[in-house]
N, C-alpha and C positions, 0 to 999 in steps of 0.2 A: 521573559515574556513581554510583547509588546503590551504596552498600555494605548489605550482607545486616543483614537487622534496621533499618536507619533509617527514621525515622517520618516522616512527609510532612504537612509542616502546612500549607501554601502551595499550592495547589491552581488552574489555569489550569483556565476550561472554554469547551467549544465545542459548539454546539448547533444542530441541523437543528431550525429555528422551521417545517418544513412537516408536521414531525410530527406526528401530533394529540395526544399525550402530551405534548409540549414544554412546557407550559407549567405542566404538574399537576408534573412530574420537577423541576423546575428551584426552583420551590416548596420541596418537598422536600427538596432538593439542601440550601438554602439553608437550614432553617432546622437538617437537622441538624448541616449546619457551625458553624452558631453553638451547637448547646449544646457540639461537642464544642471549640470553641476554635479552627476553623480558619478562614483565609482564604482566599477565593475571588476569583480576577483574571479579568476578561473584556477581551476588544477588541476589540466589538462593540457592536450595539444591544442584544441581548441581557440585559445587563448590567442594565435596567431591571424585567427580570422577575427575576432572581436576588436576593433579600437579601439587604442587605450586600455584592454584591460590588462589589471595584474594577474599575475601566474604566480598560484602560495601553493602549499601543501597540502592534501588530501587532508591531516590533521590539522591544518592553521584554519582552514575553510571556515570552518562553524564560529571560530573566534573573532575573523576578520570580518566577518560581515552580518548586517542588520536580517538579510531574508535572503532566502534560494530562489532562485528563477529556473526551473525545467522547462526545458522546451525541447517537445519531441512528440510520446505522448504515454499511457499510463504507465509502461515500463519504465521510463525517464524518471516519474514522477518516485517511483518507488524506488530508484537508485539514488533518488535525491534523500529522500529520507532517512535509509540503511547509511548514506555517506554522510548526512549530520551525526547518527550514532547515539542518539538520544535526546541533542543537543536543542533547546525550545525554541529555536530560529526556524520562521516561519515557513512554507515553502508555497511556490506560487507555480501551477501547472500551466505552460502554454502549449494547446498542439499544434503541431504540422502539419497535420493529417485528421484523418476520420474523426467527429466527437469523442471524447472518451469521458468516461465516468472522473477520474481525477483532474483532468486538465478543465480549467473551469473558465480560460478564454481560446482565443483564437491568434492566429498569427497576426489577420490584421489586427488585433487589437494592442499594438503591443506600444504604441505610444500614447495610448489610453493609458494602458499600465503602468508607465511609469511617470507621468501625469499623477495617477492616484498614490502610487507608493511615494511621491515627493510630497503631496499635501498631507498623506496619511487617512485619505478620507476610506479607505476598505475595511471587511470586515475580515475577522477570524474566526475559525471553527476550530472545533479540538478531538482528535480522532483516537480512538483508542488501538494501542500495537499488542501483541499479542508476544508472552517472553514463554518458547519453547525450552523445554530441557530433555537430554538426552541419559536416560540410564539403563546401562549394561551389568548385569550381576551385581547390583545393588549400587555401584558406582557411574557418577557423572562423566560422561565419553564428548557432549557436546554442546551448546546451547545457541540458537538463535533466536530474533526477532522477525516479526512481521506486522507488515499496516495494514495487508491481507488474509493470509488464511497459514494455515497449518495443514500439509495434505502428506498422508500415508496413502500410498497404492502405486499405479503403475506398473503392475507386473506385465513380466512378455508371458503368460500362460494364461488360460482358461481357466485354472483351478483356481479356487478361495480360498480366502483366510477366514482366522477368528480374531476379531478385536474386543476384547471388555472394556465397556468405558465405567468409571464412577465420576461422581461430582463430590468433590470434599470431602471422600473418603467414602461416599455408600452408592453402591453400585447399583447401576442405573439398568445396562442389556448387553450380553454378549451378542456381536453385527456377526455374523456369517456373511461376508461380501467383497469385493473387490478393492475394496479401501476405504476411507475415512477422513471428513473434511471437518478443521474447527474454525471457524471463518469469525473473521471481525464485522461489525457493523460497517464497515466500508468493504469492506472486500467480500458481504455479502452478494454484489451486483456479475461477482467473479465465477469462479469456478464452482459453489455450492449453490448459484443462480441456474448454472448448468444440469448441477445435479438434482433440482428440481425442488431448492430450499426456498423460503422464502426473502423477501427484499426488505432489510432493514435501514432505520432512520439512520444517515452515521453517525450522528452524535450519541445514539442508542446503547444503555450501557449494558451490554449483554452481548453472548458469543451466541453461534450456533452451531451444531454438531449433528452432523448429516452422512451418513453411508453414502459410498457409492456402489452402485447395484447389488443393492440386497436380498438375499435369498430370503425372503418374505415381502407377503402385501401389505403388512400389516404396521411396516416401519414408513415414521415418518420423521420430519427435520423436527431436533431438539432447542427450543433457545432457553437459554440458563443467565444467571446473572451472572456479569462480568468480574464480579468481588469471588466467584468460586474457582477454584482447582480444577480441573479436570485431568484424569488420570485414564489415559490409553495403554491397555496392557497386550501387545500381540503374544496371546494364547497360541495361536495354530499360524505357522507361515506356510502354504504350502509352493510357493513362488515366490520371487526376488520382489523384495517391497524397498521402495526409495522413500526416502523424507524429503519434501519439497517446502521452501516456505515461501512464500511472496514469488512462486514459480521458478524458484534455485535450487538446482539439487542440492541438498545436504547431505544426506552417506545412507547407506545403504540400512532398514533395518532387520536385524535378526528377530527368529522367536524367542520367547523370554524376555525381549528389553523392555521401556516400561519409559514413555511419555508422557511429562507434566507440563500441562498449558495453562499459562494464567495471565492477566492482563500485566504491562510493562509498569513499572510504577510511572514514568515519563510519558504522557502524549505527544501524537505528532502534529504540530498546526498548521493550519492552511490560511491560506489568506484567497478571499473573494474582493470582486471589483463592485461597487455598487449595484444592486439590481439583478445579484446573481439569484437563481430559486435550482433548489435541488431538484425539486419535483417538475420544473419545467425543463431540464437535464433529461430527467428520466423518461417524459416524455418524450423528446426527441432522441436519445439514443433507442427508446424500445417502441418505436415507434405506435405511441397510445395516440387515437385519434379517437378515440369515443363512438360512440353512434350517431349517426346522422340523420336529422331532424325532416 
């Protein structure tokens, strides 16, 4: 983990080449690393449009280098994550495009950034992931993580299921509904912002668990502390239900299987440029402008 004030010379990047800026940023990228003395790793194709940089292995990634650079925008962000793998090397979101919740500069800013990441003057945040596990007839079938959410549903029918949730063993409500979201403190701004949960701080140590469209008025978003289990049991399937994590299919689930969610022992950390504020983020992505005087 970084300690306060170290300078980051060794620099992993990752980059959405469908961007139409990809290719002018990475240019860029590139040449101010070399006057300021830094090295840049890639492990990808990518690597041909950056100058200077090294081309290591998906697994060397996280060893070789001080901090991840994404650039793209929050899907970047979260492949940058899943491709540390656990690993406390920082990761730094730039977009190409639209604001987003995780990328926390801009393109022009990008020889600001590494300016900051050579002095070491940024800050870090520490985000909690979320370690799903998969069981079928009492045996484990699968397991992933997310910096986002945990989502059962998507069926192609009309019909609902039954999901029981408990927390730490005592059961909480069986949902009659279309599915079921366990979102992280950051990845509350996601898909259970959609389904009408609330906005969490992301440093926030707590998950939340949300139906989506529930046959009841009466259901509303759960937040629980992050130190608890939660146990999803689909009861009733009456349609095809997928496991998504951080928006990836993961496999198909059957009735009877049985979902354990609990926070990763690893966080994932971020790194900010001076002067960042979440909550002026969140104003301008949800565009809050207050009343007018």
């Amino acid at each position: 983990m970084l300690g306060k004030g170290q300078v980051i010379r060794k620099v992993g990047v990752l980059v959405n080449c469908r961007k139409p800026d990809a290719r002018a940023a990475l240019g860029q990228l590139g040449r101010k690393a070399s006057a300021l003395g830094m090295k840049l790793y890639t492990c990808d194709a990518v690597g041909g449009l950056l100058p200077g940089a090294q081309r290591v292995s998906q697994a060397d990634l996280a060893r070789r280098v001080d901090a991840l650079m994404a650039l793209g925008g929050d899907g970047t962000v979260l492949r940058a994550v899943r491709l540390l793998g656990g690993s406390n090397k920082p990761v730094l979101g730039v977009n190409l495009g639209s604001l987003g919740f995780l990328t926390s500069v801009t393109e022009g800013d990008l020889d600001r950034v590494l300016e900051v990441l050579r002095k070491g003057s940024f800050t870090t945040s520490m985000r909690s992931v979320a370690e799903c596990r998969l069981f079928r007839r009492g045996k484990q079938i699968a397991g992933y993580r997310g910096l986002n959410d945990v989502v059962v549903g998507w069926g192609v029918s009309s019909r609902v299921n039954t999901l029981s949730v408990s927390v730490d063993g005592e059961p909480v409500t069986a949902y009659v509904c279309d599915g079921l979201i366990v979102s992280t403190p950051t990845g509350s701004t996601g898909h259970s912002l959609s389904a009408g949960g609330p906005i969490l701080h992301p440093e926030s140590p707590c998950f939340v668990i949300n139906a989506i469209c529930p046959h009841t008025l009466s259901n509303r978003p759960l937040v629980v502390s992050d130190r608890s289990r939660i146990t999803v049991q689909v009861v009733k399937a009456l349609k095809k239900l997928l496991l998504s994590v951080d928006g990836q299919e993961g496999c198909v689930v059957q009735q009877g299987d049985r979902l354990e969610i609990r926070r990763f022992t690893k966080p994932a950390c971020f790194i900010h440029l001076p002067g960042y504020s979440y909550f002026s983020l969140l104003r301008k992505k949800l565009n809050w402008r207050g009343s007018s005087i």
